[in-house]
KETILO-587659 format. One record per residue (C-alpha): residue in one letter; chain; x, y, z. Coordinates in pm, 1 decimal. Example, Ala and Ser with C-alpha at 12.3 -4.5 7.8 and 13.67 -1.06 7.14 Angstrom:
2
A|A|1230.0|-450.0|780.0
S|A|1367.0|-106.0|714.0
//
This chain:
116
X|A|1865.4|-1268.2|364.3
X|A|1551.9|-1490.5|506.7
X|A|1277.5|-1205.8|545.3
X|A|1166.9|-1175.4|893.6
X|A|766.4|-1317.9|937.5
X|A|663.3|-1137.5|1256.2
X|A|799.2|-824.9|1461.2
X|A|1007.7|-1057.7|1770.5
X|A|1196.8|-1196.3|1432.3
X|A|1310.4|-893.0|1316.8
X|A|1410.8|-729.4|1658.1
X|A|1602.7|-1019.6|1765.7
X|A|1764.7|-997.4|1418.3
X|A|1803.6|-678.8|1406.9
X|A|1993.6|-673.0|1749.1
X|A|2172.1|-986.5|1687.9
X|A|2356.5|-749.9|1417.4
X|A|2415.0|-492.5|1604.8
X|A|2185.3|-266.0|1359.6
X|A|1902.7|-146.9|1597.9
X|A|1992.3|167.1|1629.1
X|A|2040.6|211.4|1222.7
X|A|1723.5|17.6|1164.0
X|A|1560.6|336.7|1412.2
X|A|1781.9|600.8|1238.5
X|A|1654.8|469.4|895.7
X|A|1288.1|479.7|1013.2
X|A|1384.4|831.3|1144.5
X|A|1520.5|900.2|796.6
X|A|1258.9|841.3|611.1
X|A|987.9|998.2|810.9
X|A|1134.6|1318.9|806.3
X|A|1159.4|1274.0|432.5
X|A|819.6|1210.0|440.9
X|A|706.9|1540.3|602.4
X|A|570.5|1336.4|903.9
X|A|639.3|1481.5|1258.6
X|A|731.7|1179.0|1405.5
X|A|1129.8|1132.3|1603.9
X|A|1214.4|788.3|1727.0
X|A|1502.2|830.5|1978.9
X|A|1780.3|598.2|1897.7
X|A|1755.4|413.3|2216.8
X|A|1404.4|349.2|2199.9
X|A|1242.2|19.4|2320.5
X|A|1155.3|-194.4|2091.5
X|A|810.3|-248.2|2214.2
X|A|793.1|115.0|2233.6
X|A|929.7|164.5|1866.5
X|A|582.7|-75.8|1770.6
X|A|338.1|121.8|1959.2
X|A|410.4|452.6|1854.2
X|A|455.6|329.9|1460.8
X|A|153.8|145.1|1516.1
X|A|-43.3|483.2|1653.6
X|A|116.0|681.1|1385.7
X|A|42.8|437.3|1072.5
X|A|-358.3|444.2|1267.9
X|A|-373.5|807.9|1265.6
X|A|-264.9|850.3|874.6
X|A|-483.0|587.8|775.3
X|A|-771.7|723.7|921.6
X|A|-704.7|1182.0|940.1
X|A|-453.0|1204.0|651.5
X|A|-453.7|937.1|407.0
X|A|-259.0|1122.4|142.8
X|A|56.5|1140.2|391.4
X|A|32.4|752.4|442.2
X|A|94.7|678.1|84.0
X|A|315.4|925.6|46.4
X|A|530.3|747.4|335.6
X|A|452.6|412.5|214.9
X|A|594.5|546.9|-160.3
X|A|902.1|672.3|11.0
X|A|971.1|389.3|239.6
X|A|899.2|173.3|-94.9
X|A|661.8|-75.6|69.9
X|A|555.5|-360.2|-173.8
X|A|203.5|-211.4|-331.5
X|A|154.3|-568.0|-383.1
X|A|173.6|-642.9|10.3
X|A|-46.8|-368.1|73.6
X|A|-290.3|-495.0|-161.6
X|A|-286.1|-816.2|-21.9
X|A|-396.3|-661.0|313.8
X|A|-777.1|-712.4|410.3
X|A|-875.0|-296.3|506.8
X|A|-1199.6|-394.4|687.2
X|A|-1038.3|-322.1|989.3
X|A|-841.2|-34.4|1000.1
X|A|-700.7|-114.8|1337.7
X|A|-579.6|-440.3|1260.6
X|A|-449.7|-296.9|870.2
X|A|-267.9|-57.9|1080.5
X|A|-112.2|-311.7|1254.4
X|A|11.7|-522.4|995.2
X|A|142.0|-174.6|755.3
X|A|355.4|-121.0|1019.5
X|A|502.4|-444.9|1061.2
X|A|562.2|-376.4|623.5
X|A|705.1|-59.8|708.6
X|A|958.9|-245.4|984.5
X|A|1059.5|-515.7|722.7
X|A|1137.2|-290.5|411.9
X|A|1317.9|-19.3|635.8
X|A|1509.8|-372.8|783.2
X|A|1567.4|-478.1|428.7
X|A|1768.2|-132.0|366.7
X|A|1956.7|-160.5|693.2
X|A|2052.8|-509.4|639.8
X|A|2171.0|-450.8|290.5
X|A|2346.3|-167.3|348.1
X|A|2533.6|-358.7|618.4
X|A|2581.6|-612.2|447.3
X|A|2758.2|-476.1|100.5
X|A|2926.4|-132.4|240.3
//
């Protein structure tokens, strides 16, 4: 599996499989586990699927910072990615943890897929 680098990448991957929809229900899956009130519908737009986990990931960062790294724990985003992140601006941060969230929640999709 070649790790997708931006956000087009991994939509056009993730549709080329066929595993949109599971890539949403996974993101779904995990919020809810989470405790965050937050319910993609499955046929969401992809462009819509970014803004809204954009404006979520924002609004954890900056009102309820224990929630964030309580999702990024149970999504199992690298702490070594996040670290690697510069946090002097949180808009931009925001931006990029949610393209982290994307590609680990792809990376359980795809390998699910792939060896079920």
């Amino acid at each position: 599996m070649e790790t997708p680098s931006n956000f087009n990448q991994l939509i056009e991957e993730a549709n080329g499989l066929h595993l949109y929809k599971s890539l949403v229900k996974q993101l779904n899956k995990d919020f809810l586990y989470a405790n965050i009130d937050l319910d993609f519908a499955e046929d969401i737009l992809p462009a819509s699927l970014k803004i809204m986990l954009h404006e979520t990931v924002y609004k954890l960062i900056q009102e309820k910072f224990a929630e964030y790294l309580n999702l990024l724990y149970i999504i199992d985003v690298s702490e070594e990615a996040i670290k690697k992140l510069d946090g002097s601006d949180t808009l931009q941060l925001s931006d990029e943890v949610s393209f982290l969230i994307l590609k680990r929640e792809w990376q359980k999709v795809w390998f699910r897929h792939k060896y079920s």
